[in-house]
C-alpha positions in Angstrom: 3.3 -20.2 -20.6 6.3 -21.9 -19.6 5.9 -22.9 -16.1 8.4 -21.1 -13.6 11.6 -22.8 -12.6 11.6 -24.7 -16.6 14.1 -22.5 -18.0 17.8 -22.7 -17.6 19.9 -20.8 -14.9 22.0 -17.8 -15.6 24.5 -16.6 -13.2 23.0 -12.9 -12.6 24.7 -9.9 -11.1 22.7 -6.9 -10.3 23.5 -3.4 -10.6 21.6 -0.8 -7.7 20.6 -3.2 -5.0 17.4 -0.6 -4.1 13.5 -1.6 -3.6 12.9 -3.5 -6.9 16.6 -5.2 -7.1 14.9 -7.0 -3.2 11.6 -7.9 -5.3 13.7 -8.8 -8.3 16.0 -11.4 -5.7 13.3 -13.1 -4.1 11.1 -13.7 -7.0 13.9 -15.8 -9.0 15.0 -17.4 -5.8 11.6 -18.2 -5.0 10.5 -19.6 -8.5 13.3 -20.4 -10.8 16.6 -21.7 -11.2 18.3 -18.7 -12.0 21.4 -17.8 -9.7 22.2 -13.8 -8.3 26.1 -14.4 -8.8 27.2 -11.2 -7.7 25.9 -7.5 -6.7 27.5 -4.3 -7.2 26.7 -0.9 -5.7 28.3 2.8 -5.5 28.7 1.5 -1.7 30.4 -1.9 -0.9 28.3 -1.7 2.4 25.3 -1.6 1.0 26.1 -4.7 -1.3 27.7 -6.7 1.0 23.8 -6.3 3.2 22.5 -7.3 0.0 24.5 -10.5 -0.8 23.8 -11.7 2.8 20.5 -11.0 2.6 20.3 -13.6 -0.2 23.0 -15.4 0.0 25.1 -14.0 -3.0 28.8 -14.8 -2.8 30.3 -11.7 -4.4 29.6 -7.7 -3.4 31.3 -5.5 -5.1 31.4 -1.6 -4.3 31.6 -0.8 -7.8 29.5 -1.6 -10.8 32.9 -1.7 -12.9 34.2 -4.4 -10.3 30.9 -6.2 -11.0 30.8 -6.2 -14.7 34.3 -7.1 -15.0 33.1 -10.3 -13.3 34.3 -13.4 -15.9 31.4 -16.0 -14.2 28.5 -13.0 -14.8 26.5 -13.8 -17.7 23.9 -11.5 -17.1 23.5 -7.8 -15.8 20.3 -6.4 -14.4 19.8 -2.9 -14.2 17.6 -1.9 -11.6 19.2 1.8 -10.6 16.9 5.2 -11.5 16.2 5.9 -14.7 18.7 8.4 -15.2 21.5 5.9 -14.9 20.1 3.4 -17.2 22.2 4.1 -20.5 25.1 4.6 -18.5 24.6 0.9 -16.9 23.8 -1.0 -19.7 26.3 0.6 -21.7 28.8 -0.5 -19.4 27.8 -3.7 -18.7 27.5 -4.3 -23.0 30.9 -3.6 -23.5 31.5 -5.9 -20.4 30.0 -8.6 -23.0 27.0 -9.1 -20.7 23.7 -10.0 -21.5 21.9 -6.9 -20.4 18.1 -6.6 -18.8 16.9 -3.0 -17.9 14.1 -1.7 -15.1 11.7 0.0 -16.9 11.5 2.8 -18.2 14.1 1.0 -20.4 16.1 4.7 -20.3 14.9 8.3 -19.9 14.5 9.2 -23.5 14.5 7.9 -27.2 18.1 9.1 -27.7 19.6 6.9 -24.4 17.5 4.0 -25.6 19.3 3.9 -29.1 22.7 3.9 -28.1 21.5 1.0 -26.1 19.6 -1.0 -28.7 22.6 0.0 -31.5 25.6 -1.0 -28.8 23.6 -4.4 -28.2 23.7 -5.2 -31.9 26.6 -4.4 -32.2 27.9 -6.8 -29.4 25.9 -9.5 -30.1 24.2 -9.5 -26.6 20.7 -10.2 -25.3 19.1 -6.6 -24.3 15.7 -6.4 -23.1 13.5 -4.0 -21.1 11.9 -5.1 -17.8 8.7 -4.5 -18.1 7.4 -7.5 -16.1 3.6 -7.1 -16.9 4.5 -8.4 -20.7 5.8 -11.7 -19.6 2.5 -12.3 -17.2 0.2 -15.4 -18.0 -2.8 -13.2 -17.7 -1.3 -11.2 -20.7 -0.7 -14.2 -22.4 -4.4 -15.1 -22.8 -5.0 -11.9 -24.0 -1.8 -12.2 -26.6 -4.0 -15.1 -27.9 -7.6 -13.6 -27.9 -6.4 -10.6 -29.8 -4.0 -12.9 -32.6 -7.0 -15.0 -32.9 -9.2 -11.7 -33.9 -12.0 -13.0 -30.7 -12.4 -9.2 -29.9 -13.2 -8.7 -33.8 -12.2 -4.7 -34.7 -10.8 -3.1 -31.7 -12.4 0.6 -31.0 -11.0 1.3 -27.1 -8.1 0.8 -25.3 -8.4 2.1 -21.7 -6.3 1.8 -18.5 -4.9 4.2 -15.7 -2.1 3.9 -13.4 -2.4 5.8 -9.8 -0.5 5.8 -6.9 0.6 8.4 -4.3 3.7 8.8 -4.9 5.3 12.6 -3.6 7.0 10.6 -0.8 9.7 9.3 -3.0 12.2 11.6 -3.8 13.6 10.8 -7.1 10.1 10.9 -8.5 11.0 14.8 -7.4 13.7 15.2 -9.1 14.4 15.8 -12.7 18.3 14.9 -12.3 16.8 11.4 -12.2 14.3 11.5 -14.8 11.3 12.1 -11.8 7.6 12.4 -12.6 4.6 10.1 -12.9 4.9 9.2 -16.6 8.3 7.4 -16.3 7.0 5.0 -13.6 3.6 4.7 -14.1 2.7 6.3 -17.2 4.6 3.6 -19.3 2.5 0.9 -18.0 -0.4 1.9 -19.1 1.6 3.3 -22.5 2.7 -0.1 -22.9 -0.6 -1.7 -22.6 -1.8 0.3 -25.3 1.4 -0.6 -27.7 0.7 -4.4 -26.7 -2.6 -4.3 -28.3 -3.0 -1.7 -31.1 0.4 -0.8 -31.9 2.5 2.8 -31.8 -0.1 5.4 -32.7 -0.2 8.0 -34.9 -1.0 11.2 -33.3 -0.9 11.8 -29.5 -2.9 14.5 -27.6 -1.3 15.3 -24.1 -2.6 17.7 -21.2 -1.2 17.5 -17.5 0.2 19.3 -14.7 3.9 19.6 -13.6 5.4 19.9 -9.4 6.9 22.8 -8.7 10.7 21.0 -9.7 9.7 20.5 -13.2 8.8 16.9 -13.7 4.9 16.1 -14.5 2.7 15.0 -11.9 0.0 13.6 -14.2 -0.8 13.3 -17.5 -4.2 12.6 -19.9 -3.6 10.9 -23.1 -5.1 10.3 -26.0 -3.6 7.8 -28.5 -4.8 7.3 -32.0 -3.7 7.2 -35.8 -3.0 3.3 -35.4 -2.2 1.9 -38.9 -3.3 -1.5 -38.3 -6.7 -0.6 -36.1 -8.1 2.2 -37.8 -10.5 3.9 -36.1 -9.2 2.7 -32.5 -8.1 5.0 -29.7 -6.5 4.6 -26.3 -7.8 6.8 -24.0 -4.9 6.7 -20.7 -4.0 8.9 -17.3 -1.5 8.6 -14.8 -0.7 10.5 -11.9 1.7 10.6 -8.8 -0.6 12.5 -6.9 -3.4 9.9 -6.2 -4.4 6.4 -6.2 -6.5 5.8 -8.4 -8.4 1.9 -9.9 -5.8 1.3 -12.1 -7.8 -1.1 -14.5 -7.7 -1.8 -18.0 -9.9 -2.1 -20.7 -9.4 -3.7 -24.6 -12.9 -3.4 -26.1 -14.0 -4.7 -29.8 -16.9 -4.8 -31.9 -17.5 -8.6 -30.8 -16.4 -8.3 -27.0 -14.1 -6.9 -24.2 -11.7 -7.7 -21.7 -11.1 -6.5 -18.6 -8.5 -6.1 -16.5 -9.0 -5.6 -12.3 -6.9 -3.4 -10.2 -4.5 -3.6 -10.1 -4.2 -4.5 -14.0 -0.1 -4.2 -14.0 -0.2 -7.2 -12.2 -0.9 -10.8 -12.2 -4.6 -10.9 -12.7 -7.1 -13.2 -13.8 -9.0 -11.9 -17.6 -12.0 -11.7 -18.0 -13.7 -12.1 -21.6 -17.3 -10.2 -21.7 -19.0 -11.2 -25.2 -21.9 -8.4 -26.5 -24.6 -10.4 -24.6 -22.5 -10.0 -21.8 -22.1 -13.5 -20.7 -18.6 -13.4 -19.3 -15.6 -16.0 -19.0 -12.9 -15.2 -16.2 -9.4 -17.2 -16.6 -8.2 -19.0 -13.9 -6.5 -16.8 -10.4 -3.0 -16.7 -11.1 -0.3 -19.2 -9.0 2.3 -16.7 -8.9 1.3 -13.3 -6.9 2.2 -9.7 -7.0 6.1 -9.0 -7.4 7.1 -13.0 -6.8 6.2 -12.7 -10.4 8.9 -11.0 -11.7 9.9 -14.3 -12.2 8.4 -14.5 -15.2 10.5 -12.0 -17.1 13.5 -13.5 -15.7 12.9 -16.6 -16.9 12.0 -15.4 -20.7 15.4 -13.8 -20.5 17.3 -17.0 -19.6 15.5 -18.4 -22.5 16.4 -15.7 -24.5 19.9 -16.3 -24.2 20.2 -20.3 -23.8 18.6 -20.0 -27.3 21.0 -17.9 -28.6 18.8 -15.0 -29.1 19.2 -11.6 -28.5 16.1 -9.9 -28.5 12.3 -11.1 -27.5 9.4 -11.5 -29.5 7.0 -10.7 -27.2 8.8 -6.7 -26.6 10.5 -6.4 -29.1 13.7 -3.2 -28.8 12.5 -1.4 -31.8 8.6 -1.5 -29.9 10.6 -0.4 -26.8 12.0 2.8 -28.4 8.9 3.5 -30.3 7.2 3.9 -26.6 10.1 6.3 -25.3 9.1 8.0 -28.6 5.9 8.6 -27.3 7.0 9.6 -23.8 8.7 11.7 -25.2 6.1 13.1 -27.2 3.9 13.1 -24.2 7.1 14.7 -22.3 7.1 17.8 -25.2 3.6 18.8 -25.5 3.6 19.3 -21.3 6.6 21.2 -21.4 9.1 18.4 -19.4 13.2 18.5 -20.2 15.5 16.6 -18.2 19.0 17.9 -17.7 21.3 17.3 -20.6 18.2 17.3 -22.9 
């Protein structure tokens, strides 16, 4: 892994200076040399707190304003998934390089008029899911290419937390629920090591507005690991460990709680004698970095899309959310 701080600077603006957008600052001011140019919010008093919070020179009390920025190269989109398509949309026919929160958008539908308006631009598009760009999963990018699990059978992992305090997980208008935020972590550990399945089982319970408040999965039908399953949960309602499991006929790896994070991996062989990598330098959100800093290669290279998530392995995930959405009875508005 690239070591944080080695790849070159963008000049970012952020769209939605909210709770991740603050992580998302301080991680890339903290590690790297990429540069938050300007932010833009639906309230110019809420980004000019931003930008002197960090020191950005330009607020901007619209996202228009901010896109229409000449020295932006970059946009990140960190505003409810609801807004996502919108956003990026806007900020691609800006001619901006364009990374998106995750969920990348609220549905399959929103995320191909992303990935086609992309193409179609020529600009770098990627989804923000941060855990893909960790060292931790890394190591485990290499055990499985070099086949040290042998035939994978299992892939386990849940994702927890107590969440009915927030109120757009509440709220349908902007795509609420547990399987949005949490459920497409451990979703997208499951894609990361076997694939996009072939069948999916789904039982779970919905609030009282409509969105679910947890789900039980059941992944399997995976062309390339026949026989394999991924057996996943999530919920709003609970913390729970929030580990993750990858086990094959000639060993395991485990993931500590909590597993979305950067973690060391441990490696249990059949005789269980186990080998634990290394504690990682860079700690909870601070490594956010890392994603940043795959984008700025991303686009210093000239590239537009990354090999380690690719866009066509990011809609084939809201594919299965929305599967997962269907068979528990979940619509959003407009749906």
């Amino acid at each position: 892994m690239p070591t944080p701080g080695d790849a070159p600077g963008l000049k970012w603006g952020i769209i939605a200076p909210g709770g991740i957008a603050n992580r998302f600052a301080r991680a890339i001011r903290a590690h790297t040399r990429q540069e938050i140019a300007a932010v833009g919010s639906r309230s110019l008093e809420r980004a000019q707190q931003f930008a002197e919070r960090y020191q950005i020179e330009k607020a901007y009390g619209s996202y228009e304003e901010l896109v229409a920025d000449p020295e932006v190269q970059a946009i990140y989109v960190s505003s409810p998934h609801s807004q996502h398509c919108e956003q990026a949309l806007l900020s691609i026919a800006g001619g901006k390089h364009v990374l998106v929160e995750k969920a990348f958008a609220r549905n399959a539908a929103d995320g191909q008029l992303m990935v086609d308006a992309a193409r179609q631009a020529g600009v770098a598009l990627m989804e923000a899911m941060w855990t893909r760009f960790l060292p931790g999963i890394d190591i485990i990018r290499q055990l499985l290419a070099d086949g040290a699990l042998g035939d994978i059978r299992l892939v386990a992992a849940d994702h927890g937390q107590d969440l009915r305090h927030v109120p757009r997980l509440l709220d349908p208008d902007t795509a609420g629920g547990a399987l949005l935020d949490l459920g497409v972590y451990v979703i997208s550990f499951a894609a990361f090591a076997l694939g996009q399945p072939g069948a999916i089982t789904a039982r779970g319970s919905l609030l009282d507005s409509g969105v679910d408040a947890q789900e039980a999965m059941i992944l399997n039908g995976y062309a390339a690991h026949p026989g394999a399953e991924a057996v996943l949960h999530a919920t709003m309602s609970a913390r729970t460990p929030t580990t993750a499991i990858i086990c094959g006929t000639d060993g395991r790896i485990e993931l500590d709680s909590d597993f979305y994070t950067p973690q060391p991996v441990h490696f249990i062989a059949p005789d269980n004698t186990r080998l634990t990598s290394p504690s990682p330098r860079v700690h909870l959100h601070q490594a956010l970095c890392y994603e940043a800093e795959h984008f700025a290669t991303m686009v210093a290279e000239g590239r537009t899309e990354s090999e380690w998530l690719p866009l066509e392995e990011t809609l084939e995930i809201l594919r299965t959310m929305d599967e997962v959405r269907a068979q528990l009875g979940v619509r959003f508005p407009g749906e």
